[in-house]
C-alpha positions in Angstrom: 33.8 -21.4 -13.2 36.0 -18.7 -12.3 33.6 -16.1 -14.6 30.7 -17.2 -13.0 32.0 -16.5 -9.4 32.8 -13.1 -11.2 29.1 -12.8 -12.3 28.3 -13.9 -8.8 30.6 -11.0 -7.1 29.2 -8.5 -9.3 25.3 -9.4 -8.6 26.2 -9.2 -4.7 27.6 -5.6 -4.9 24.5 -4.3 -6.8 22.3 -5.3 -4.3 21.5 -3.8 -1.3 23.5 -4.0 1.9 21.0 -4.2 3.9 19.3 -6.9 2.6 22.7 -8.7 2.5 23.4 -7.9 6.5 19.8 -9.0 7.2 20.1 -12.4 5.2 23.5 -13.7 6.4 22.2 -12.6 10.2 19.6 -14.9 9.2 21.2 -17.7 7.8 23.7 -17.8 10.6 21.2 -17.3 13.3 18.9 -20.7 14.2 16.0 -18.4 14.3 15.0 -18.7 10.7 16.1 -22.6 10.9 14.1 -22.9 13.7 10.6 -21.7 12.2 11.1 -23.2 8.5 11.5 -26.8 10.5 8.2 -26.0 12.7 6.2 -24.8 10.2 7.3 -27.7 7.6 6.3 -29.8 10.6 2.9 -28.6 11.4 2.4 -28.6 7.5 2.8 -32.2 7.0 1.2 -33.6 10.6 -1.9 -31.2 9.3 -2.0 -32.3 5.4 -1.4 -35.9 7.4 -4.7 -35.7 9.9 -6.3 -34.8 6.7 -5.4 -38.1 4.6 -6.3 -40.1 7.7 -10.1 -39.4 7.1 -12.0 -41.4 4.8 -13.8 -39.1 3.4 -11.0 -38.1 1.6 -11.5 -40.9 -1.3 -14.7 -40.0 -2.1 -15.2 -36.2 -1.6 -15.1 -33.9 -3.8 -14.1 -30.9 -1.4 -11.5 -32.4 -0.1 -9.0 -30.3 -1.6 -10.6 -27.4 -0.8 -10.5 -27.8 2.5 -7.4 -28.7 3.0 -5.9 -25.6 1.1 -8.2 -23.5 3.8 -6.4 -24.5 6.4 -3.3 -24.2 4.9 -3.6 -21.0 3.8 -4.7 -20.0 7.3 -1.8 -21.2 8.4 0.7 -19.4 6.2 -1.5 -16.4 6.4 -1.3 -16.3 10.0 2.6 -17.0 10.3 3.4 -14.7 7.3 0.9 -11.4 8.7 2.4 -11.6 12.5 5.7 -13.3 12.2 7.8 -11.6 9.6 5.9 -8.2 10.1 6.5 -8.2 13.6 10.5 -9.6 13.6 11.6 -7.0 11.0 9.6 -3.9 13.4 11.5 -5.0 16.3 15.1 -5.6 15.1 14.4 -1.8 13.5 13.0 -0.3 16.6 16.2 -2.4 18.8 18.6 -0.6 15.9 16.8 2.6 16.3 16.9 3.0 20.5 18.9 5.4 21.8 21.9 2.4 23.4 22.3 1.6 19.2 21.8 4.9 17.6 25.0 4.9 15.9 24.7 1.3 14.2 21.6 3.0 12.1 22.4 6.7 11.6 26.4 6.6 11.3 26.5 5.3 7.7 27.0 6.4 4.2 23.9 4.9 2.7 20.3 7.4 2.2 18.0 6.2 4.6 15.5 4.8 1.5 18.0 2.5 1.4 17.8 1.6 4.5 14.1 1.2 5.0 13.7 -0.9 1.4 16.5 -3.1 2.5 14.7 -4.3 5.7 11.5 -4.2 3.2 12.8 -6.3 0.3 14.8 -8.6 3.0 11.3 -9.5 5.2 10.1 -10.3 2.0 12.7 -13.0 1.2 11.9 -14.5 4.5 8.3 -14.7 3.1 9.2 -16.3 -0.2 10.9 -19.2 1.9 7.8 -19.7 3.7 5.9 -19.7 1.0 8.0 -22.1 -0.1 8.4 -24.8 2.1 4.0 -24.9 2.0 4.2 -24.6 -2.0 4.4 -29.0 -1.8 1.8 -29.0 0.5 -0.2 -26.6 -1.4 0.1 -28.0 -5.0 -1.2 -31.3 -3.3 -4.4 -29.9 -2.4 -5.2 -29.4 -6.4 -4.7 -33.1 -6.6 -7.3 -34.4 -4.2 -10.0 -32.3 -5.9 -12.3 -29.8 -4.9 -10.0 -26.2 -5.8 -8.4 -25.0 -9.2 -5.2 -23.7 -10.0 -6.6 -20.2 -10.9 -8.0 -19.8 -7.9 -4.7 -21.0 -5.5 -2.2 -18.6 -7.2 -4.9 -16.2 -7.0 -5.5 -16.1 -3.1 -1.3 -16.5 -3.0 -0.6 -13.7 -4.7 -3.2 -11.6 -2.3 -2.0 -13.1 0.5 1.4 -11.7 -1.0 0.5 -8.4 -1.1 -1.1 -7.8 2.2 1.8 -10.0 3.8 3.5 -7.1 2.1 1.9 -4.4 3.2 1.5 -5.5 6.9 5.5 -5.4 6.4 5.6 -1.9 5.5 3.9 -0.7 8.6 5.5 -2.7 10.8 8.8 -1.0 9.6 7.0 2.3 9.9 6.4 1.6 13.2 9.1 0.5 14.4 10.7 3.3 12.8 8.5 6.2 15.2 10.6 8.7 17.2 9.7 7.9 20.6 10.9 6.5 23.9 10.9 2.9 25.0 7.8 2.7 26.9 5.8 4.7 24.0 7.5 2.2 21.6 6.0 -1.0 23.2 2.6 0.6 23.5 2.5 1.6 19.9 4.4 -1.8 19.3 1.3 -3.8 21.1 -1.4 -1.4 19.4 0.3 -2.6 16.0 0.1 -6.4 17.4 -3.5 -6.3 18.4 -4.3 -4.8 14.9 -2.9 -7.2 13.3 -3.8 -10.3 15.2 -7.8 -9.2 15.1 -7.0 -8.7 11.2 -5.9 -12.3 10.5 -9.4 -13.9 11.5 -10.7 -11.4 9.4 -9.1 -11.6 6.4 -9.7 -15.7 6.5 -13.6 -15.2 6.7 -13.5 -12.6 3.8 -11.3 -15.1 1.4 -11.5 -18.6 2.6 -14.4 -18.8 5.2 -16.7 -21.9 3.9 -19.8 -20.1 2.6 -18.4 -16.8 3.2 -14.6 -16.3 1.3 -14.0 -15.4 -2.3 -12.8 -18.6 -2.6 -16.0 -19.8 -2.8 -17.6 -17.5 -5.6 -15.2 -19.1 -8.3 -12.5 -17.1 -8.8 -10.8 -19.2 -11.8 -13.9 -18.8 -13.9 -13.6 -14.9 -13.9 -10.3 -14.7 -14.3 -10.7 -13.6 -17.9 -13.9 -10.9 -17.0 -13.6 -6.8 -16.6 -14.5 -7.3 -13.1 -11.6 -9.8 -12.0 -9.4 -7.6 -13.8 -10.7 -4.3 -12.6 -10.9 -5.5 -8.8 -7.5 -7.4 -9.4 -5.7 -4.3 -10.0 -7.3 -2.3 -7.4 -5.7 -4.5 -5.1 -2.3 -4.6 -6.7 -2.3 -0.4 -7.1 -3.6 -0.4 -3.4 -0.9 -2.2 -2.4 1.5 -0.8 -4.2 0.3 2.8 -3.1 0.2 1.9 0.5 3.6 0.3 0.6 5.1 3.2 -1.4 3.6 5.6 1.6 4.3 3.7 4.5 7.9 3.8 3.1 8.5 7.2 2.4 7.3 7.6 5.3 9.3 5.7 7.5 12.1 7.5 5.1 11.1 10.4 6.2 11.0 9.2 10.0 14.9 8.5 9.8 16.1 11.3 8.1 18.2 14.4 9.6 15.9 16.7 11.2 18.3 19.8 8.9 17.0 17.5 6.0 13.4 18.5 3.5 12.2 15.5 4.9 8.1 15.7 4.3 8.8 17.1 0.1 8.9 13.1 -0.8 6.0 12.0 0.9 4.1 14.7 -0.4 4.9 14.7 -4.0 4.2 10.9 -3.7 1.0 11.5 -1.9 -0.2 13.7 -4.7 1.2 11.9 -7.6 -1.0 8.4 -6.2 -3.5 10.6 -5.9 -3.9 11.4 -9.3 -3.3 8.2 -10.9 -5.8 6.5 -9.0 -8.2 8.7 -9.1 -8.1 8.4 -13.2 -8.2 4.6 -12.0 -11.4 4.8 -9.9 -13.4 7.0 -12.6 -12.6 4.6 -15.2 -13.5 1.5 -12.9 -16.6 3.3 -11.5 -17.5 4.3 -15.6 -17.5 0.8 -16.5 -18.9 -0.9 -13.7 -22.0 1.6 -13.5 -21.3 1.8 -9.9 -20.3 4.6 -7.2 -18.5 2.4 -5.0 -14.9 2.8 -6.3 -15.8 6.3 -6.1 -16.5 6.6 -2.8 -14.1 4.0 -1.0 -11.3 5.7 -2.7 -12.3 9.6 -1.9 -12.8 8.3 1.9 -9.7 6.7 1.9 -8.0 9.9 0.9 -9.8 12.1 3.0 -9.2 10.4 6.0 -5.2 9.9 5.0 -5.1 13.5 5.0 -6.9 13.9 8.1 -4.2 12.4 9.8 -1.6 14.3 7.3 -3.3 16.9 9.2 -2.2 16.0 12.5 1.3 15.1 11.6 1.5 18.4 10.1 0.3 20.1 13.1 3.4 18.5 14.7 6.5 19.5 12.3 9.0 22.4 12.6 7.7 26.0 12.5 10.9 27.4 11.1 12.9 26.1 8.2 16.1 25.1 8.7 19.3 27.1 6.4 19.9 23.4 5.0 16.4 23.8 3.4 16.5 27.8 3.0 19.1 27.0 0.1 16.5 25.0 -1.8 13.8 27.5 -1.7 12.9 28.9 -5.3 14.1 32.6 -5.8 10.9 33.5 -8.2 8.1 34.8 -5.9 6.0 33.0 -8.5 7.2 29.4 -7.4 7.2 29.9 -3.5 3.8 29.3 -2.9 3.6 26.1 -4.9 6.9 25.1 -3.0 5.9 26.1 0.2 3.2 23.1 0.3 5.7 20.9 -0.3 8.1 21.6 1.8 8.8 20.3 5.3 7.3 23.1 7.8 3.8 23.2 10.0 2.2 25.6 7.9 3.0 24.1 5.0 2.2 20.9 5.5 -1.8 22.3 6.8 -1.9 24.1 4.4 -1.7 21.4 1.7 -3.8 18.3 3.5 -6.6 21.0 3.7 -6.0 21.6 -0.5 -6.0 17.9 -1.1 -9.1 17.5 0.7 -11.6 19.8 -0.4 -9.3 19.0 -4.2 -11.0 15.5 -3.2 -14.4 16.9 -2.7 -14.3 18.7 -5.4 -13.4 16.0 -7.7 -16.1 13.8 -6.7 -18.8 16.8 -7.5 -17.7 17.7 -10.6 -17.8 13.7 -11.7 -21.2 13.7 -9.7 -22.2 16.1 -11.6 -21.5 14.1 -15.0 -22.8 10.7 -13.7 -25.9 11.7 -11.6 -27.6 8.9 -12.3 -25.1 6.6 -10.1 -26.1 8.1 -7.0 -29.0 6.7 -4.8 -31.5 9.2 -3.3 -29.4 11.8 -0.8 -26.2 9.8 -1.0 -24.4 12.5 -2.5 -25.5 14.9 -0.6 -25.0 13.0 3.1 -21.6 11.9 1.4 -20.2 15.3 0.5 -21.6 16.7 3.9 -20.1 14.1 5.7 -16.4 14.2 4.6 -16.6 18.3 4.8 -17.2 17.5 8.5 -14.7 15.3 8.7 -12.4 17.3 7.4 -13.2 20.5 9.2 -13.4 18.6 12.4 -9.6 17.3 11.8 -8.2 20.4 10.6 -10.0 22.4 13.7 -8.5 19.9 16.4 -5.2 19.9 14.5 -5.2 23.6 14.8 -6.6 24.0 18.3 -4.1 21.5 19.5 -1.2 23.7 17.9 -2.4 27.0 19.4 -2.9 25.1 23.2 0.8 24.1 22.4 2.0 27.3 21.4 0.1 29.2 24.1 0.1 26.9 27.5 2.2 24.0 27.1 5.1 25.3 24.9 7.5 24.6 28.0 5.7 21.3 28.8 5.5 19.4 25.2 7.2 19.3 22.6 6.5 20.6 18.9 6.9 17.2 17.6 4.0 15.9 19.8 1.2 18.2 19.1 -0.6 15.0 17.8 -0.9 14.0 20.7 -3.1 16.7 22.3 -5.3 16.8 19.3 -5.6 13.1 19.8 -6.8 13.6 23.3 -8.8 16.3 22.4 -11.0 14.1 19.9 -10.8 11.0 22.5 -12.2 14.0 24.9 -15.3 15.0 22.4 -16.2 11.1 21.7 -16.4 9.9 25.0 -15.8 12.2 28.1 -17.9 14.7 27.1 -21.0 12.9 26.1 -20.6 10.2 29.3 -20.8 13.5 31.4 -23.7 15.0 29.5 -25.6 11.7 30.0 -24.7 12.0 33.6 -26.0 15.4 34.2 -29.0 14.7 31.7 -30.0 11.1 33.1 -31.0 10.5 29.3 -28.7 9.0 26.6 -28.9 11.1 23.0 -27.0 10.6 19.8 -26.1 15.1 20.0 -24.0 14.2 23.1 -21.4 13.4 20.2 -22.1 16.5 18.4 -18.6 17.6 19.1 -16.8 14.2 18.0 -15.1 13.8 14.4 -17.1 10.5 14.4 -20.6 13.0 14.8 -21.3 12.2 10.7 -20.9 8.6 10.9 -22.7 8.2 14.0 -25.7 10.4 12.1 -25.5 8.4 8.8 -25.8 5.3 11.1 -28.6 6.4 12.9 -30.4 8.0 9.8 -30.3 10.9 11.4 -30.2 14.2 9.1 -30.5 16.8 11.3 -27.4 15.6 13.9 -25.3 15.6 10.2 -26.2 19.2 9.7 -25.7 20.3 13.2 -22.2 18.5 12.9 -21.3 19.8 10.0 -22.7 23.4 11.1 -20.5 23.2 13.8 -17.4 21.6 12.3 -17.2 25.1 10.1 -17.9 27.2 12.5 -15.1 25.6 15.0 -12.9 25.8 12.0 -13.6 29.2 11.2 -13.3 30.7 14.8 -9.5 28.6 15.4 -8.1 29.1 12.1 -8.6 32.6 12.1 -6.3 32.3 16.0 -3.8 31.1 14.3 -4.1 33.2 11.0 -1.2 34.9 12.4 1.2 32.2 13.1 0.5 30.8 9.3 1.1 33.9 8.0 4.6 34.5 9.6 5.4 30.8 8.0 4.9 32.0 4.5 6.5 35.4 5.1 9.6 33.6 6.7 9.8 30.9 3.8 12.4 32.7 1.3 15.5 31.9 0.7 18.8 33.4 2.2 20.3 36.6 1.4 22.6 36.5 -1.6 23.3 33.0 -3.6 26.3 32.1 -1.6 24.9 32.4 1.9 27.3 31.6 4.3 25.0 30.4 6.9 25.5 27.1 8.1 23.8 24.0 6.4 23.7 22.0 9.5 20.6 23.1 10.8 
């Protein structure tokens, strides 16, 4: 007895202390109590109302239907609940009143964030738990197979565990109270519009995958293919949103955005070798092109953080600066700094591009009419239009409002800026005009969708005409204040610099 309590002592001081503080809170708090009896109770008075039908002896779908609701239920609770309880206790530990119960400790701050992570998802487990009975029972009464139940559980699982992620990530923003409950609410909304949503695309009567047989594919290329698309997408987007939210919590003096990017371009390769072998054996574009979109538009809003990060590096990351000329440059994308960061979400974009043309170029045949070419035009405008609002935004800062805002919120006046081009702008045209055209939005980053929409070629080369052009003319404004970021990033005099490490 004694040696398993050893074995017991030992397994508690290998895990994380985080996930240790959160549990006991939990199990000595009656909130946890509390919704594990309500939902066990709204479990059985459902699966109850259920076996009170007659139709229940003789149907065949009776199973089925039961496990819908179910699983809307546990969806529901699981995607709002836990995602939104873990985001606020870490936005209440990260105001300024508690500031010291997060920052004054010896453990990283990874640490920190996957503790909350891996602690949200035992909370999950134990609801998935207490509706495992109910669930299982639903395979008895006919109508669903067991492929298809741990199927949908496990995908469930993973977006339950994604929706997690960003809710940590959120709650882990630098702003002030009132920004926090706005972006807090956003979150909410987003998620509570996403839960009928996901139900109608995976257990909708006549709609969901559960009704296209999942347990008879489970041995075929394309369940396989598809089934680890999800789990890589997953894994990908709760590896970002967490090295993110690392990076959020660090010390400013700290290298904080080298992480995200190295992890950023290392998911970038390995899916991309995923994609082109999924899109090779499928005969179909469609990997292709979801996952270069995805990336493009990730680093369209890489650009805008960038935008908003220091414009000097800190002695603390001067000492970690490469000494041969010939490794600066690669370094300098990766390390924390404005220019920097720029400069490498514009490389990983047009490194997108150009990967799609060169495996265009090898499987021609995949492409439908002008796809390719109203695809590759598109994201270029994209692209532009984000880096040229990024970059306007920074010089406006820099030149008018460098008293007024803050560095860190240079986002924000590109976001209005883009809000400005999609809907002031072309409400006022249509004013002045008295007629309603689809060039009002000409000056919008949404201009190539709206034209691909509309099947409208000419509005997609006017946009994208006009996207370069606007990033020409600002990026060569602030030519000058990129250059004097790579000519400042070099290390300190001498290998013992006694400079301070504290900024």
């Amino acid at each position: 007895m004694r040696s398993f309590t050893h074995f017991l002592e030992n397994v508690g001081n290998t895990l994380n202390p985080i996930v240790i503080k959160e549990l006991r809170q939990a199990v000595q708090g009656k909130f946890l109590a509390a919704v594990l009896l309500l939902f066990l109770g709204v479990q059985l008075l459902t699966v109850g109302l259920f076996l009170m039908d007659d139709s229940v002896s003789w149907s065949f779908n009776a199973g089925r239907n039961i496990f819908r609701t179910l699983s809307s239920m546990l969806m529901g609770t699981c995607l709002i609940l836990v995602p939104a309880y873990t985001g606020l206790r870490l936005a209440i530990e990260r105001s300024d009143a508690n500031v010291d119960l997060l920052f004054i400790t010896t453990l990283h701050p990874r640490s920190i964030i996957w503790g909350k992570f891996f602690a949200a998802l035992v909370f999950t487990a134990l609801l998935y738990g207490a509706c495992m009975p109910f669930i299982t029972l639903t395979f008895l009464l006919r109508g669903i197979d067991l492929p298809s139940i741990f199927v949908l559980l496990v995908l469930n699982f993973i977006v339950i565990a994604v929706a997690i992620q960003s809710s940590i990530l959120v709650g882990c923003l630098p702003a002030n109270r009132v920004f926090k409950i706005i972006i807090g609410l956003v979150w909410f909304l987003i998620m509570t519009s996403a839960v009928p949503v996901y139900i109608t695309l995976t257990v909708a009567p006549g709609m969901g995958i559960l009704d296209s047989g999942i347990g008879s594919r489970v041995g075929s290329w394309h369940f396989f293919a598809v089934s680890m698309g999800v789990l890589v997408s997953g894994v990908a987007f709760i590896g970002l949103f967490a090295n993110l939210a690392t990076a959020l919590i660090s010390p400013l003096s700290a290298n904080r955005a080298m992480p995200a990017r190295i992890y950023i371009s290392v998911v970038w390769i390995v899916t991309g070798l995923g994609v082109t072998i999924w899109s090779v054996q499928a005969s179909n574009i469609a990997p292709i092109g979801v996952w270069a979109s995805v990336q493009i538009v990730l680093q369209c809003v890489g650009l805008l953080v960038a935008v908003s990060e220091r414009e000097s590096v800190g002695n603390r990351v001067r000492q970690s600066i490469p000494r041969r000329r010939l490794l600066r440059p690669p370094a300098f994308l990766f390390f924390s700094g404005a220019g920097g960061g720029v400069a490498w979400s514009s490389l990983m974009i047009i490194l997108t591009l150009l990967f799609v043309a060169v495996w265009s170029s090898a499987y021609p045949h995949l492409w439908g009419g002008n796809e390719y070419e109203e695809f590759m035009v598109c994201m270029s405008a994209l692209g532009m239009f984000a880096l040229s609002y990024a970059l306007a935004a920074s010089f406006i800062r820099r030149r008018i409002l460098v008293k007024r805002i803050a560095g860190c919120h240079t986002w924000l006046i590109a976001l209005i800026m883009m809000a400005s081009a999609t809907t002031i702008i072309p409400l006022m045209l249509f004013f002045l005009s008295g007629t309603w055209a689809n060039g009002w939005f000409i000056g919008s980053p949404l201009s190539p969708f709206i034209s691909i929409a509309n099947g409208d070629d000419e509005l997609l080369e006017a946009s994208a005409l006009l996207a370069g052009a606007f990033a020409v003319f600002i990026g060569s404004l602030n030519l000058p204040w990129f250059v004097k970021q790579v000519i400042n990033f070099q290390p300190p005099r001498g290998r013992n610099s006694a400079n301070p490490l504290t900024e």
